[in-house]
PDB file of N, CA, C and O in Angstrom:
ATOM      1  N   UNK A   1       9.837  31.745  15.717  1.00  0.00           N
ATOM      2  CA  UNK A   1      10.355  30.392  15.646  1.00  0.00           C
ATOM      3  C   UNK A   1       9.574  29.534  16.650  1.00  0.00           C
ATOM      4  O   UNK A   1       9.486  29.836  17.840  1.00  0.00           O
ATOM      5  N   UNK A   2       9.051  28.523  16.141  1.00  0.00           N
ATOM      6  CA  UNK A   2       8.377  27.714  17.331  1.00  0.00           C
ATOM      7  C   UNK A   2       9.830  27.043  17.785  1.00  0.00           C
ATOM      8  O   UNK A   2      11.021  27.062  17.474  1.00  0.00           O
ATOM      9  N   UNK A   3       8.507  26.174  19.150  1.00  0.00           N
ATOM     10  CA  UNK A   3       9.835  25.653  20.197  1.00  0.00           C
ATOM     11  C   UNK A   3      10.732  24.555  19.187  1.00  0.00           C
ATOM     12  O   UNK A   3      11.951  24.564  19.014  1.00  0.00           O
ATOM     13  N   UNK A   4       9.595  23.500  18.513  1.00  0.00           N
ATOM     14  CA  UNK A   4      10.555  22.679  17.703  1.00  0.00           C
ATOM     15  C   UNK A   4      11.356  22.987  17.116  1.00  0.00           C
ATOM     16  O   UNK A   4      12.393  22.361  17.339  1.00  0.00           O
ATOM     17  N   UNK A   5      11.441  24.149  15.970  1.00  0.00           N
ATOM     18  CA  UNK A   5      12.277  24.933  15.271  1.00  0.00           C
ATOM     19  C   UNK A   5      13.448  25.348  16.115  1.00  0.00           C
ATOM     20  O   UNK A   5      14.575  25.024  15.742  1.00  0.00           O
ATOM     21  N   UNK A   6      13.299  25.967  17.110  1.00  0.00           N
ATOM     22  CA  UNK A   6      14.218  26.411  18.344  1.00  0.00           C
ATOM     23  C   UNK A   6      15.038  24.954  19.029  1.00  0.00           C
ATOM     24  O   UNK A   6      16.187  25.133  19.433  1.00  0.00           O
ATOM     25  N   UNK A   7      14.558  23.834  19.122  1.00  0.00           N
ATOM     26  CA  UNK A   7      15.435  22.846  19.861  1.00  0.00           C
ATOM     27  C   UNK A   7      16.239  22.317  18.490  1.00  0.00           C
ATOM     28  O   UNK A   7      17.356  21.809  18.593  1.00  0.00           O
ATOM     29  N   UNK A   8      15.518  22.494  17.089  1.00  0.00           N
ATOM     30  CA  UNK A   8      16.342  22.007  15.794  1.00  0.00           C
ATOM     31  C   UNK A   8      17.583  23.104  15.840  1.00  0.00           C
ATOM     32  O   UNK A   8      18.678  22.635  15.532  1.00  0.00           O
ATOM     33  N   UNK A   9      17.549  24.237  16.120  1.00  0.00           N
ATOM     34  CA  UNK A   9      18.167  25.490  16.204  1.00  0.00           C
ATOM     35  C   UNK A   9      19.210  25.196  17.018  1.00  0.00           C
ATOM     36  O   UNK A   9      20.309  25.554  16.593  1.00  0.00           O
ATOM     37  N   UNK A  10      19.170  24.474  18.395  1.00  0.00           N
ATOM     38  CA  UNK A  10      19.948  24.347  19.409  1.00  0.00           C
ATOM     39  C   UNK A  10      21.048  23.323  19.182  1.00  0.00           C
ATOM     40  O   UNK A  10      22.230  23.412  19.514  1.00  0.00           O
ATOM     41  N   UNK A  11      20.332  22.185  18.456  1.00  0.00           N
ATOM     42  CA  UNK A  11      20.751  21.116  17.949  1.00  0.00           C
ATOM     43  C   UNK A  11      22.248  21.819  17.302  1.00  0.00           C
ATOM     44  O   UNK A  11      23.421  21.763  17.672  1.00  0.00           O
ATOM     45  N   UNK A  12      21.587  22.451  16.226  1.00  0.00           N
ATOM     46  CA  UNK A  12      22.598  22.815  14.859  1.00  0.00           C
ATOM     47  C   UNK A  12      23.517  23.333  15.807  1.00  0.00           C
ATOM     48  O   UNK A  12      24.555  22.677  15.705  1.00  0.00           O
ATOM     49  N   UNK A  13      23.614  24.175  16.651  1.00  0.00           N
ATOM     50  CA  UNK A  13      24.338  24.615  17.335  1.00  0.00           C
ATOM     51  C   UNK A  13      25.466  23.925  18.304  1.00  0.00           C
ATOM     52  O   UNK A  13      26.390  24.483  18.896  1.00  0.00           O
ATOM     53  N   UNK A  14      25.028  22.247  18.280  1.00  0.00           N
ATOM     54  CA  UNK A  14      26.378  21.692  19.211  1.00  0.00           C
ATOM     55  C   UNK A  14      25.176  21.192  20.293  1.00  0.00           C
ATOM     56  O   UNK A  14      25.174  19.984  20.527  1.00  0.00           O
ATOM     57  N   UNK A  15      24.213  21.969  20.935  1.00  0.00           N
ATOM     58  CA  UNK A  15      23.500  21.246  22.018  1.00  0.00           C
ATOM     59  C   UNK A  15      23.314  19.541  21.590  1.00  0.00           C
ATOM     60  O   UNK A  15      23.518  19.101  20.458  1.00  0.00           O
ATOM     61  N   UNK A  16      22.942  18.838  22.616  1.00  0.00           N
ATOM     62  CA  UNK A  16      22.888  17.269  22.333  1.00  0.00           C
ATOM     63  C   UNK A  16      21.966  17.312  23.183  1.00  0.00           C
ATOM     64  O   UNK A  16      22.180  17.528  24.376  1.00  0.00           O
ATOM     65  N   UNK A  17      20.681  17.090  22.624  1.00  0.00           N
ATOM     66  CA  UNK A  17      19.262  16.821  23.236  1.00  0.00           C
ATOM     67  C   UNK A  17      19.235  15.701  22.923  1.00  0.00           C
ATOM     68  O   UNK A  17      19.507  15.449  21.749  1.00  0.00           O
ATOM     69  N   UNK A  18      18.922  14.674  23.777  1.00  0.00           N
ATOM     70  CA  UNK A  18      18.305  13.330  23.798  1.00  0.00           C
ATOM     71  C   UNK A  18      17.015  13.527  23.625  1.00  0.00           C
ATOM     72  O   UNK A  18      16.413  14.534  23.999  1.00  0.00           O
ATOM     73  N   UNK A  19      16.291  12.106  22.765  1.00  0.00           N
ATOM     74  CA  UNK A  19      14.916  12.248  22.958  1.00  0.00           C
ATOM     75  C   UNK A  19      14.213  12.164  24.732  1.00  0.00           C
ATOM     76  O   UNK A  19      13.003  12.022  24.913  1.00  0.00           O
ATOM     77  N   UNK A  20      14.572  12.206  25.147  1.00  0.00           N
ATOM     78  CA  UNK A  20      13.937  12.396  26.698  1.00  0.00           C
ATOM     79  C   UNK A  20      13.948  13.369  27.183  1.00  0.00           C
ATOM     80  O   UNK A  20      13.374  13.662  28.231  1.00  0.00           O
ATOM     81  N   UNK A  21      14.612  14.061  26.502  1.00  0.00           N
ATOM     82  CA  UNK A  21      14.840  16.201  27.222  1.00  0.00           C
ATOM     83  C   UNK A  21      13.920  16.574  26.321  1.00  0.00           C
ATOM     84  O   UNK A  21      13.082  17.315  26.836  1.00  0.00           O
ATOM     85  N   UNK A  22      13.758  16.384  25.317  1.00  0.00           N
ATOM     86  CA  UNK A  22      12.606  17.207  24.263  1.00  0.00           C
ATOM     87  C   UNK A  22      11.255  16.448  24.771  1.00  0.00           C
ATOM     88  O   UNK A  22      10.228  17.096  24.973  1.00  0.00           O
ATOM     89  N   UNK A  23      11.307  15.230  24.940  1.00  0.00           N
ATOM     90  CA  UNK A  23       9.644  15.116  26.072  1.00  0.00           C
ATOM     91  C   UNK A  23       9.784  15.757  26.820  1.00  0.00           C
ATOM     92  O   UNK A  23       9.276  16.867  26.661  1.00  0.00           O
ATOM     93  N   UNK A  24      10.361  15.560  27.794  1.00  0.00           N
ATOM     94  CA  UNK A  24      10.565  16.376  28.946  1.00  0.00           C
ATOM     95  C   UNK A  24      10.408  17.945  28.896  1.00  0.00           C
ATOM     96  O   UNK A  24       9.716  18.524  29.733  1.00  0.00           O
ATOM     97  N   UNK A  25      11.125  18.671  27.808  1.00  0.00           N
ATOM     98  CA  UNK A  25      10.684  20.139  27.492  1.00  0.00           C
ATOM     99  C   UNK A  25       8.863  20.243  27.354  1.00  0.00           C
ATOM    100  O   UNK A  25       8.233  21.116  27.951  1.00  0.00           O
ATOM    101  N   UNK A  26       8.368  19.460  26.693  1.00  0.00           N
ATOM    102  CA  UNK A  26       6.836  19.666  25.923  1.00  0.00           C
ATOM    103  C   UNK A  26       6.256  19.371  27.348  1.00  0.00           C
ATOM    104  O   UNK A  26       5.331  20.107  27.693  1.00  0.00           O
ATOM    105  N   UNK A  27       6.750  18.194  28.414  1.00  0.00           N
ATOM    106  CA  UNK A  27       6.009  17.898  28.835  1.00  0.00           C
ATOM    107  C   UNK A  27       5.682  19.280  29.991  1.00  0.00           C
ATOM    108  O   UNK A  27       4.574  19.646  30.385  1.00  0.00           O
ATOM    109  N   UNK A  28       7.057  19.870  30.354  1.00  0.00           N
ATOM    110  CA  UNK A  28       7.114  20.974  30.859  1.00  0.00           C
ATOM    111  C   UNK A  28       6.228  22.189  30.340  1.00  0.00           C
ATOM    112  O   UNK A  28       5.720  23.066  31.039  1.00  0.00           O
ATOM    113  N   UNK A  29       6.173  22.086  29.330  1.00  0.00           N
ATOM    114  CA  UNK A  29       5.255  23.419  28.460  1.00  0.00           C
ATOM    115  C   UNK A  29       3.947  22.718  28.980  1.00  0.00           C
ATOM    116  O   UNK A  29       3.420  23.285  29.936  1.00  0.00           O
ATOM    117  N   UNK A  30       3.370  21.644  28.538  1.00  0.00           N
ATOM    118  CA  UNK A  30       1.925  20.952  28.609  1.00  0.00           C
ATOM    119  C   UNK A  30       1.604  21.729  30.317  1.00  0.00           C
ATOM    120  O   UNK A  30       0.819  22.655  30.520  1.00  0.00           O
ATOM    121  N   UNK A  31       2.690  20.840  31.645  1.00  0.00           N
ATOM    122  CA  UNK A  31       1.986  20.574  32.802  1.00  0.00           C
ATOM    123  C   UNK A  31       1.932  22.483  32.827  1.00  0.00           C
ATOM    124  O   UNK A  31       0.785  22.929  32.805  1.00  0.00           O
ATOM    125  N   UNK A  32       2.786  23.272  32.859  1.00  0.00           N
ATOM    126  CA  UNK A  32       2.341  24.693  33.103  1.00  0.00           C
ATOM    127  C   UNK A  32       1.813  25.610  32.433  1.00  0.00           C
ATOM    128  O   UNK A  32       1.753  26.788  32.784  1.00  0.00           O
ATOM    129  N   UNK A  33       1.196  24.936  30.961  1.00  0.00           N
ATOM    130  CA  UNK A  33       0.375  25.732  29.976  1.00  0.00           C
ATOM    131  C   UNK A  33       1.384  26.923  29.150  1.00  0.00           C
ATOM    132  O   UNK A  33       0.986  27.792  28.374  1.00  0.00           O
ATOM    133  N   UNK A  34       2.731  26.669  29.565  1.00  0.00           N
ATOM    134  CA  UNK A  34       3.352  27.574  28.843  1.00  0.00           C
ATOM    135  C   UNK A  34       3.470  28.139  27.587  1.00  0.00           C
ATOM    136  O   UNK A  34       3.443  27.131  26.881  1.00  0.00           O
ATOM    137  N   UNK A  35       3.579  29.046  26.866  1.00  0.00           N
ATOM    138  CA  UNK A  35       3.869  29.807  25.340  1.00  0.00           C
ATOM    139  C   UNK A  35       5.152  29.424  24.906  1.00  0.00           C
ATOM    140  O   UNK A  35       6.169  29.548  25.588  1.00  0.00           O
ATOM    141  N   UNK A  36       5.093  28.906  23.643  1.00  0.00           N
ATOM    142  CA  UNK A  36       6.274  28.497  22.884  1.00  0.00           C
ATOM    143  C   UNK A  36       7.428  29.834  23.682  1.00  0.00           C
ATOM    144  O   UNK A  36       8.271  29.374  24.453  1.00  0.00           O
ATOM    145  N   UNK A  37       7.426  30.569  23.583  1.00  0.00           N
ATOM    146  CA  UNK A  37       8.508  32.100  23.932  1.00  0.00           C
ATOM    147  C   UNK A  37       9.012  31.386  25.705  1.00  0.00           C
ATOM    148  O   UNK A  37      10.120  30.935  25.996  1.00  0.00           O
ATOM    149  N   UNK A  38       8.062  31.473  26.419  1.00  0.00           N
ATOM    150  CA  UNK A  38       8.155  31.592  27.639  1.00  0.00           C
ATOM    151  C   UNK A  38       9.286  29.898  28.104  1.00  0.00           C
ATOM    152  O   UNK A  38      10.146  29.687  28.958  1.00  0.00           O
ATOM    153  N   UNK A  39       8.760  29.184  27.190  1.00  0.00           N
ATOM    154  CA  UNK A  39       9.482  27.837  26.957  1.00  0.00           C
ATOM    155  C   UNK A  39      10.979  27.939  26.994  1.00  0.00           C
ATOM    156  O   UNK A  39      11.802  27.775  27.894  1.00  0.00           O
ATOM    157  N   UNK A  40      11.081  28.329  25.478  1.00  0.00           N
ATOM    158  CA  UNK A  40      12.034  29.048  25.310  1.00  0.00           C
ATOM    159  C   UNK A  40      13.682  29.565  26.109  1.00  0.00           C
ATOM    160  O   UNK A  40      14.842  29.157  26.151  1.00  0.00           O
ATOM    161  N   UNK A  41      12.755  30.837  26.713  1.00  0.00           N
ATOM    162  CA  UNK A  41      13.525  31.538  27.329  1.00  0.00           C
ATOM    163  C   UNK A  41      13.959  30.873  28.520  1.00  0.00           C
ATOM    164  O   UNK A  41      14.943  31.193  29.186  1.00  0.00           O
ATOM    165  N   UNK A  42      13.016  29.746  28.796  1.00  0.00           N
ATOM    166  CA  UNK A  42      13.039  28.985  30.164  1.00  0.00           C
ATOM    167  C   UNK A  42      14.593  28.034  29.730  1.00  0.00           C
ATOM    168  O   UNK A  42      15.510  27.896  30.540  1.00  0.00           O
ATOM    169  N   UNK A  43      14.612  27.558  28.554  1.00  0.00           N
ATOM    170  CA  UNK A  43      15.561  26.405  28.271  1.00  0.00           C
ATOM    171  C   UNK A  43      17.011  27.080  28.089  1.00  0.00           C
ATOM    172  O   UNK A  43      18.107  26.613  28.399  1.00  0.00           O
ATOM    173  N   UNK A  44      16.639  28.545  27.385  1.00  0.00           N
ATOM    174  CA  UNK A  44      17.774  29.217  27.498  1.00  0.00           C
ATOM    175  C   UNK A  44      18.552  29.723  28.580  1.00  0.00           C
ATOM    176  O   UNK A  44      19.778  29.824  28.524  1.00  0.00           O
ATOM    177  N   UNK A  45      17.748  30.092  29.720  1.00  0.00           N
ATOM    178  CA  UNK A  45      18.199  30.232  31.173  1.00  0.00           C
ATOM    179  C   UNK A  45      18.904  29.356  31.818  1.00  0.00           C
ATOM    180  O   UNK A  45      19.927  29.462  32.494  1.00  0.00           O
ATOM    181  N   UNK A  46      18.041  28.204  31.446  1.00  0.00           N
ATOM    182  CA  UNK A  46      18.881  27.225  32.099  1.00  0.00           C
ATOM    183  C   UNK A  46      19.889  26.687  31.700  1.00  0.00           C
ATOM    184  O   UNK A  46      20.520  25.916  32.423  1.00  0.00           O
ATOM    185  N   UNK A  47      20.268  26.991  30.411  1.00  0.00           N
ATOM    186  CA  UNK A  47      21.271  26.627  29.202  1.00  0.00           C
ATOM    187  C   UNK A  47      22.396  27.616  29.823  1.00  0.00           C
ATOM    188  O   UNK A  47      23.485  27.227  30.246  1.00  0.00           O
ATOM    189  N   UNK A  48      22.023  28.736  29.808  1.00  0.00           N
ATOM    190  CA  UNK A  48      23.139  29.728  30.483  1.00  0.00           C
ATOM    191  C   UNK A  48      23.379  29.479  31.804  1.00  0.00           C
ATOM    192  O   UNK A  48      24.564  29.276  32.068  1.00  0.00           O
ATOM    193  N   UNK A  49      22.292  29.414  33.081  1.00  0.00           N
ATOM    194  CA  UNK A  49      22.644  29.092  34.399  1.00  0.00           C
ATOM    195  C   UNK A  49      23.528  28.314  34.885  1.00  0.00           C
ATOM    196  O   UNK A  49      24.500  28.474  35.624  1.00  0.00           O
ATOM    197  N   UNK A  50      22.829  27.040  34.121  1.00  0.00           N
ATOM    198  CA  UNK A  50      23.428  25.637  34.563  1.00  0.00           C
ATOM    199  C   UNK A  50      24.702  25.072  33.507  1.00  0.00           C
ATOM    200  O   UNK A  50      25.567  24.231  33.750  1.00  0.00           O
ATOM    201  N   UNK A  51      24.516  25.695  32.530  1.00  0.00           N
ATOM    202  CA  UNK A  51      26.127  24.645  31.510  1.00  0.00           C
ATOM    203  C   UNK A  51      25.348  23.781  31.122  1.00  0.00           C
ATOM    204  O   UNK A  51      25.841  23.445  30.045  1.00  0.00           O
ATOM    205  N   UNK A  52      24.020  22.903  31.349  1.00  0.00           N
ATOM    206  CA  UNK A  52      23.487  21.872  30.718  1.00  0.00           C
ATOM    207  C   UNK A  52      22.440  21.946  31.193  1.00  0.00           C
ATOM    208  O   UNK A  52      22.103  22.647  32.147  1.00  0.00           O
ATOM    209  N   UNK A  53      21.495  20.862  30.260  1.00  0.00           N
ATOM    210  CA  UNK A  53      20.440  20.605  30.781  1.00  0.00           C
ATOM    211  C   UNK A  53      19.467  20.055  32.140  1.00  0.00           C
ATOM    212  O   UNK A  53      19.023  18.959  32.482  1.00  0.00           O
ATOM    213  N   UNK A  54      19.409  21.430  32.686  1.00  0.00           N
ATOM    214  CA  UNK A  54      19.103  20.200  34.145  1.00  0.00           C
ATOM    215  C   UNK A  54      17.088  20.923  34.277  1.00  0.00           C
ATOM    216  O   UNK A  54      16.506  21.998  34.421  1.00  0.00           O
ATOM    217  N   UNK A  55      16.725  19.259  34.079  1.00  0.00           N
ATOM    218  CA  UNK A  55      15.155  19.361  33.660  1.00  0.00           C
ATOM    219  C   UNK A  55      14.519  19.719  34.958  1.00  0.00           C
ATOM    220  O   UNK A  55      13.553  20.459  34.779  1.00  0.00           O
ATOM    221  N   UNK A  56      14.784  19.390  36.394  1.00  0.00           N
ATOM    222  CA  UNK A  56      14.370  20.234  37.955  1.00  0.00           C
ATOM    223  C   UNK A  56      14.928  21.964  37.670  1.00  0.00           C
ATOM    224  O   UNK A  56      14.328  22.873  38.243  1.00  0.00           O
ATOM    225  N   UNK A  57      15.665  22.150  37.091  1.00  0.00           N
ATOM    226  CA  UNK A  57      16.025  23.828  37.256  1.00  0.00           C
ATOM    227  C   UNK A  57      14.877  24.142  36.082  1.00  0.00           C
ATOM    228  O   UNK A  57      13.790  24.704  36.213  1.00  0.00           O
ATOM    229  N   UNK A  58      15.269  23.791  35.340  1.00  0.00           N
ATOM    230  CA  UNK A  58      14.017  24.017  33.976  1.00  0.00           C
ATOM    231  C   UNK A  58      12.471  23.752  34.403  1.00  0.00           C
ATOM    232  O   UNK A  58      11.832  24.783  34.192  1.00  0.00           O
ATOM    233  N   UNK A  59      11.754  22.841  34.869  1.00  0.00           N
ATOM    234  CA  UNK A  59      10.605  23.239  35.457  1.00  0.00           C
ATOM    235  C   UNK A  59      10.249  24.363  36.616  1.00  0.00           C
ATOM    236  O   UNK A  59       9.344  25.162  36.858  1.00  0.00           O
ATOM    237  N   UNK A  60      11.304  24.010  37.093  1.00  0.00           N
ATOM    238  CA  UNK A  60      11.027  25.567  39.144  1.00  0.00           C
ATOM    239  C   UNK A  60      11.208  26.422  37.958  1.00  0.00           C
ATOM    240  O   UNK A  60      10.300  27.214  38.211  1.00  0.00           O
ATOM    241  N   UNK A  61      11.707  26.848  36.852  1.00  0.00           N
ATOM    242  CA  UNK A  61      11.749  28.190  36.200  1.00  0.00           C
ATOM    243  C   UNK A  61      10.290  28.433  35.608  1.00  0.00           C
ATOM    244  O   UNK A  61       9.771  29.548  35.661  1.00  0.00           O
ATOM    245  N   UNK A  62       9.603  27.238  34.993  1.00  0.00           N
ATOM    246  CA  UNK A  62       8.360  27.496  34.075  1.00  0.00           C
ATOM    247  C   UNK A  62       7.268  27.209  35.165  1.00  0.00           C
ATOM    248  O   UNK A  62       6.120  27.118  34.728  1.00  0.00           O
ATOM    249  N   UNK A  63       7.437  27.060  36.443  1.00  0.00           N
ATOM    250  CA  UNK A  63       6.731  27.185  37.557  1.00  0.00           C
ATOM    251  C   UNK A  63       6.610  28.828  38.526  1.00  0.00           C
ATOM    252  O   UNK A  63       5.821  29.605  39.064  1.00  0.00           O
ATOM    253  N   UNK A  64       8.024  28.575  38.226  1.00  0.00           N
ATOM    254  CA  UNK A  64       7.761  30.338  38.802  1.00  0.00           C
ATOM    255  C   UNK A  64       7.504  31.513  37.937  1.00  0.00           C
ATOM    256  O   UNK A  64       7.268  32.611  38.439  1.00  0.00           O
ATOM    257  N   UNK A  65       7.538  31.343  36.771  1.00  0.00           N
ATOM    258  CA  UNK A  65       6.910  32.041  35.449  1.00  0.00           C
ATOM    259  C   UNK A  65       5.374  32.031  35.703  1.00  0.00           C
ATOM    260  O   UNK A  65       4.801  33.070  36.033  1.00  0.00           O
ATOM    261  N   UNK A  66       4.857  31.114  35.582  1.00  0.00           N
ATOM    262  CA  UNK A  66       3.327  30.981  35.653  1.00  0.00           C
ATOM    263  C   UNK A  66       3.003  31.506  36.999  1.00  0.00           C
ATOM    264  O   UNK A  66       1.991  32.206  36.991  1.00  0.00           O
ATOM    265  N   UNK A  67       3.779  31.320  38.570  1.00  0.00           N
ATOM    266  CA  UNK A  67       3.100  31.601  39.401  1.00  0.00           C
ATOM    267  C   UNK A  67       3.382  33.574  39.563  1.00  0.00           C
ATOM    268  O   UNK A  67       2.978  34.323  40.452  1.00  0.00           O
ATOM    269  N   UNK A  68       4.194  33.887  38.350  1.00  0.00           N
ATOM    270  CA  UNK A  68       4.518  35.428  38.528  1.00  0.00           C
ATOM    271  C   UNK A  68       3.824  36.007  37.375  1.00  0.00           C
ATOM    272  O   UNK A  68       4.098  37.186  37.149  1.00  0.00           O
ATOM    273  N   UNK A  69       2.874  35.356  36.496  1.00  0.00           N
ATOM    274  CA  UNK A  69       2.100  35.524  34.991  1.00  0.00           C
ATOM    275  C   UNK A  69       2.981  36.653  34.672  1.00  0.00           C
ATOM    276  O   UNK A  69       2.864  37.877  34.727  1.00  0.00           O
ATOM    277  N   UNK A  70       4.349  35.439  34.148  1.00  0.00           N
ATOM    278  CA  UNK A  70       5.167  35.671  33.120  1.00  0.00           C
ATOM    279  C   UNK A  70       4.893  34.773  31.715  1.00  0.00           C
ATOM    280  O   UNK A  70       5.020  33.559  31.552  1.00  0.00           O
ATOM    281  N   UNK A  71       4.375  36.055  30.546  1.00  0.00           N
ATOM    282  CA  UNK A  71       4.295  35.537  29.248  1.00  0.00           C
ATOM    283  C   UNK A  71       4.917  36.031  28.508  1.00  0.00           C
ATOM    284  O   UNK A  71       4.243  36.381  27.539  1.00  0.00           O
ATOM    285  N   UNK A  72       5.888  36.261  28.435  1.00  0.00           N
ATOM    286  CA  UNK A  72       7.362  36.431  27.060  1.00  0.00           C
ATOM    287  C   UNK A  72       8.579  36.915  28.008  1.00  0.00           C
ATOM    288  O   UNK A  72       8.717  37.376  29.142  1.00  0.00           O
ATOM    289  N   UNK A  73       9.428  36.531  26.844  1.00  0.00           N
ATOM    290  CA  UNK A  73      10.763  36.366  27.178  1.00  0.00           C
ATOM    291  C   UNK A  73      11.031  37.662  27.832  1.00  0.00           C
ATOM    292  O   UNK A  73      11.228  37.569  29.044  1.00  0.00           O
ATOM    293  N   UNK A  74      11.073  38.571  27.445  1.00  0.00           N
ATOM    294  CA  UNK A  74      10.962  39.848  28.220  1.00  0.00           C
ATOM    295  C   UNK A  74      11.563  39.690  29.712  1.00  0.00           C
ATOM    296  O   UNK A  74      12.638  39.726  30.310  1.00  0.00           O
ATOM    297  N   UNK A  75       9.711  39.427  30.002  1.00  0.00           N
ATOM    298  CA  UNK A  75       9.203  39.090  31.124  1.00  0.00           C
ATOM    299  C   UNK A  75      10.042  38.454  32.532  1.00  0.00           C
ATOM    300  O   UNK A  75      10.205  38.649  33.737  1.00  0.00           O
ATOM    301  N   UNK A  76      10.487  37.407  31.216  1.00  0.00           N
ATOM    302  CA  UNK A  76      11.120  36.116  32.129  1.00  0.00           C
ATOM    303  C   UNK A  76      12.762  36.413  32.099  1.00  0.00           C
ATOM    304  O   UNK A  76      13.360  35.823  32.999  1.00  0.00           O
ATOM    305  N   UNK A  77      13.341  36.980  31.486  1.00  0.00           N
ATOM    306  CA  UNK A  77      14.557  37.640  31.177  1.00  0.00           C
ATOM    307  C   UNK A  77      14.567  39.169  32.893  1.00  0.00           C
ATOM    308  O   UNK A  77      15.415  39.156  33.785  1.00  0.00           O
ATOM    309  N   UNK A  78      13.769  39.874  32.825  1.00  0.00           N
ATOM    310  CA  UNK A  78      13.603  40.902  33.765  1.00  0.00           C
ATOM    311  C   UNK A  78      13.275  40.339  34.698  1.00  0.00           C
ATOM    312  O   UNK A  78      13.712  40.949  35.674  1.00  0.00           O
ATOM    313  N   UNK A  79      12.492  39.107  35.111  1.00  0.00           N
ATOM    314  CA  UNK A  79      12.514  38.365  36.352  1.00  0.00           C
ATOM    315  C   UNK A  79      13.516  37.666  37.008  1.00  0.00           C
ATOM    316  O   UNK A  79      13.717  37.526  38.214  1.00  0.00           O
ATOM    317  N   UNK A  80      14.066  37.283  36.125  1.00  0.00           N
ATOM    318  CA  UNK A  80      15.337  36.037  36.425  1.00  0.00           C
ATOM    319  C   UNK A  80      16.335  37.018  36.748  1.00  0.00           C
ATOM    320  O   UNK A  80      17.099  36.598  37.617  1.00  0.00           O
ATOM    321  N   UNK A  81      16.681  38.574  36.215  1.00  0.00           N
ATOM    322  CA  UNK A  81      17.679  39.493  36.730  1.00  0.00           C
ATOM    323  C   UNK A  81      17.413  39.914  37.877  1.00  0.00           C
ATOM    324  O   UNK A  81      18.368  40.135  38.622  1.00  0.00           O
ATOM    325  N   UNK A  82      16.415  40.086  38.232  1.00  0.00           N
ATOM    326  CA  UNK A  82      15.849  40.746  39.566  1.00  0.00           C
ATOM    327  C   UNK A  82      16.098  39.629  40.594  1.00  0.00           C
ATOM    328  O   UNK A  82      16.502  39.866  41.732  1.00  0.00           O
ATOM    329  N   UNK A  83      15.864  38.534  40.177  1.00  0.00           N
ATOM    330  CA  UNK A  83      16.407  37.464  41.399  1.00  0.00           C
ATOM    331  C   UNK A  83      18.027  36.618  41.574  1.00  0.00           C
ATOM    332  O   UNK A  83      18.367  35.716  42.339  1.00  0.00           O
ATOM    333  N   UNK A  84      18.958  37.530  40.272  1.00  0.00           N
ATOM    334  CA  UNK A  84      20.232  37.606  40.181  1.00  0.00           C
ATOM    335  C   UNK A  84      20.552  36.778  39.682  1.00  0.00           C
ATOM    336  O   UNK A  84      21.677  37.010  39.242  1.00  0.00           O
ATOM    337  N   UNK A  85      20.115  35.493  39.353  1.00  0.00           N
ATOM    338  CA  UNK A  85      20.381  34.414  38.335  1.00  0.00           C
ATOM    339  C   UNK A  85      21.263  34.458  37.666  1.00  0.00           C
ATOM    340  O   UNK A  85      22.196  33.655  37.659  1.00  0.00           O
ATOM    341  N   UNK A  86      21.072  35.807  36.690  1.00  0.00           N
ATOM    342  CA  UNK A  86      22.232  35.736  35.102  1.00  0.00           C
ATOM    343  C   UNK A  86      22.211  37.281  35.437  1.00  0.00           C
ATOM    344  O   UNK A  86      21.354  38.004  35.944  1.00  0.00           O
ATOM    345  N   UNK A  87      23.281  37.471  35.034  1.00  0.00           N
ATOM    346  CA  UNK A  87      23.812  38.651  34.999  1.00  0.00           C
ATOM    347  C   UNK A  87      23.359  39.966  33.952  1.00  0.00           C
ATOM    348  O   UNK A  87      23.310  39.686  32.754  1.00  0.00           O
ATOM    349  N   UNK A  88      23.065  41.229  34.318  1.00  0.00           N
ATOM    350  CA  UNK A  88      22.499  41.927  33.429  1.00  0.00           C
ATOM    351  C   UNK A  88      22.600  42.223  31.677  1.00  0.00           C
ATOM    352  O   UNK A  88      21.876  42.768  30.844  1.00  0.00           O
ATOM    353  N   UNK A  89      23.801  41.595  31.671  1.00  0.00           N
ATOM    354  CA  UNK A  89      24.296  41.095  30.419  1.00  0.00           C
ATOM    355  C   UNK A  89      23.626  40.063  29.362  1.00  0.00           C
ATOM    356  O   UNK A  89      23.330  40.262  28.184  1.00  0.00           O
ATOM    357  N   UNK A  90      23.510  39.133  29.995  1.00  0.00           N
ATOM    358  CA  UNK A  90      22.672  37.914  29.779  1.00  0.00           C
ATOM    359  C   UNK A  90      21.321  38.080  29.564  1.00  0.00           C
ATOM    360  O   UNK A  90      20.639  38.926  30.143  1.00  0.00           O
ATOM    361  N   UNK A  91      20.844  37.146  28.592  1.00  0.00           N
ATOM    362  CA  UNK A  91      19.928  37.218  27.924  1.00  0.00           C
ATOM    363  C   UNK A  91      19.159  38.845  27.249  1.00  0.00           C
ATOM    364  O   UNK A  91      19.884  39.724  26.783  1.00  0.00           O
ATOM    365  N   UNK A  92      17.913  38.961  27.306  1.00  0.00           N
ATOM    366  CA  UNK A  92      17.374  39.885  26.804  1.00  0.00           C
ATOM    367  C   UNK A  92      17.691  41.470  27.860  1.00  0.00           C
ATOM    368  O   UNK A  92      17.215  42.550  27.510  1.00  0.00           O
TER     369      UNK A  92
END
């Protein structure tokens, strides 16, 4: 599923993305070169962390992904547990 497909996905689901969070997502993918997945998993973290969209928690995540060359959800799912974030339950 690309990311667009995935925020149409989120949509259907009840999320309420303004057009300024979906720039804001791409622009986040653009400044850290991120992979549709790694995106992703980033929006979902923060979707679970935070209860909403908060676009400073959502970049420090696709910042510390890139500075730990995290590329798939996996990745970023086994990182974010190790630093206790979400609970072993959560996500992947």
């Amino acid at each position: 599923m690309t990311l667009g497909e995935y925020i149409l996905f989120l949509r259907s689901k009840g999320f309420k993305f303004k057009e300024d969070v979906i720039h804001f997502v791409y622009f986040g993918k653009q400044y850290t070169n991120a992979s549709d997945d790694v995106v992703k998993a980033a929006i979902e973290i923060t979707l679970k962390s935070q209860r909403y969209f908060d676009g400073s928690f959502y970049i420090s995540l696709l910042e510390n992904f890139k500075q730990h060359n995290i590329h798939s959800r996996k990745e970023a799912y086994h990182y974010i547990h190790k630093l206790g974030l979400l609970k072993k339950n959560e996500g992947a």
